[in-house]
C-alpha positions as CSV (number, residue, x, y, z in Angstrom):
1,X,-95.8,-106.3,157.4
2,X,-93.2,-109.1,157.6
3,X,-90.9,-106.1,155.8
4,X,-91.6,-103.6,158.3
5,X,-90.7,-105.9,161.5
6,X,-87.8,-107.1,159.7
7,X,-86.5,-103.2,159.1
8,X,-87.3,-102.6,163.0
9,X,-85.1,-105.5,163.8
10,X,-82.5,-104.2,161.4
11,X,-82.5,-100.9,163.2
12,X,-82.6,-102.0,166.7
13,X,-79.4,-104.2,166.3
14,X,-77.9,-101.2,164.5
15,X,-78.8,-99.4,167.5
16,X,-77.6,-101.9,170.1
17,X,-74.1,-102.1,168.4
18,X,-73.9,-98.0,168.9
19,X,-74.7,-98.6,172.2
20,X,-72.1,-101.5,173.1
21,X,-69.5,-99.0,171.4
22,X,-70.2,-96.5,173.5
23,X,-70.1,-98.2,176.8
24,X,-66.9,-100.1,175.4
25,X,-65.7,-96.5,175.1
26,X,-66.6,-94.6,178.4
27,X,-65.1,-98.5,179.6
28,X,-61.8,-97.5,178.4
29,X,-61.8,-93.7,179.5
30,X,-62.6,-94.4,183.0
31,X,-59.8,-96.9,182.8
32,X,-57.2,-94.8,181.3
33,X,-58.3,-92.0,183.8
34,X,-57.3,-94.3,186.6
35,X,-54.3,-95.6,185.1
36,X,-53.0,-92.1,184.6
37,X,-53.9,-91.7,188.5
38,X,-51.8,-94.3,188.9
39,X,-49.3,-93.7,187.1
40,X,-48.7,-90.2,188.8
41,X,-49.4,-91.4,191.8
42,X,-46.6,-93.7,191.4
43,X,-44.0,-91.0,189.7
44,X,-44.9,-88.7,192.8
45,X,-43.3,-91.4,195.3
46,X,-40.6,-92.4,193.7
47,X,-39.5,-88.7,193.0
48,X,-40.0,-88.3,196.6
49,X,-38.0,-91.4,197.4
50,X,-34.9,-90.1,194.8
51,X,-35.6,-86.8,196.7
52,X,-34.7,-88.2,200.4
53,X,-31.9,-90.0,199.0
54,X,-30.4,-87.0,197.2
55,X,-30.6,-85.3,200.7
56,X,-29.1,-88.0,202.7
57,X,-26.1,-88.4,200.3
58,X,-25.8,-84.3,200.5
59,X,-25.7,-84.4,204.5
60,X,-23.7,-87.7,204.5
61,X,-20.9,-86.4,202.1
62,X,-21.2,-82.8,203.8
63,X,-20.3,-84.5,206.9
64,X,-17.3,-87.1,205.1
65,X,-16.2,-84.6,202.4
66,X,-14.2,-81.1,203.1
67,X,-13.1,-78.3,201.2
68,X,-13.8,-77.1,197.7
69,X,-15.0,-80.7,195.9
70,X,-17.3,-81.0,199.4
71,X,-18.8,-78.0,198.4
72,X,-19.3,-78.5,194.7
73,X,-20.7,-82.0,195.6
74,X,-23.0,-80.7,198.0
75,X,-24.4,-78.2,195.3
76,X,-24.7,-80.0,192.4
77,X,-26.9,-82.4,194.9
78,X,-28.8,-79.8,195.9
79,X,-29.6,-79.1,192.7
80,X,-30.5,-82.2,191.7
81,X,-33.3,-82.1,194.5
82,X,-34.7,-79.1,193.0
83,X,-35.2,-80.6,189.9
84,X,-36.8,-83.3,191.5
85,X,-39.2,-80.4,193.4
86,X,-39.8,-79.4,190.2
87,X,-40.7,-82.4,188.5
């Protein structure tokens, strides 16, 4: 008898540590799930904020800039915000 409750014991700690595990683990994916939130969240606005300051330097050296270098300037900023559209 004293066997037999000893073995149930056995099991249900065996079981118990399979359950902390789990819910250690689910734990951790819902962290990581808002940590990558986060973290995009994050990468959006600064893109966004290297964005506007790409375009202001464009219009700023469009205005202060002429001829052929003013040009290239302008475009290779330009560019440079559509990689950041794209990222």
């Amino acid at each position: 008898m004293l066997e037999a409750i000893e073995k149930l014991l056995k099991e249900y700690k065996k079981n118990l540590q399979k359950m902390s595990a789990q819910a250690t683990a689910m734990a951790l994916v819902q962290k990581k799930g808002s940590l990558v939130k986060k973290t995009k969240k994050s990468g959006e606005t600064e893109s966004e904020s290297a964005k506007n300051s790409i375009t202001s330097a464009t219009s700023g050296l469009g205005e202060t800039v002429k001829g052929q270098f003013g040009k290239k300037v302008t475009q290779v900023l330009d560019e440079q915000g559509k990689m950041l559209d794209k990222f």
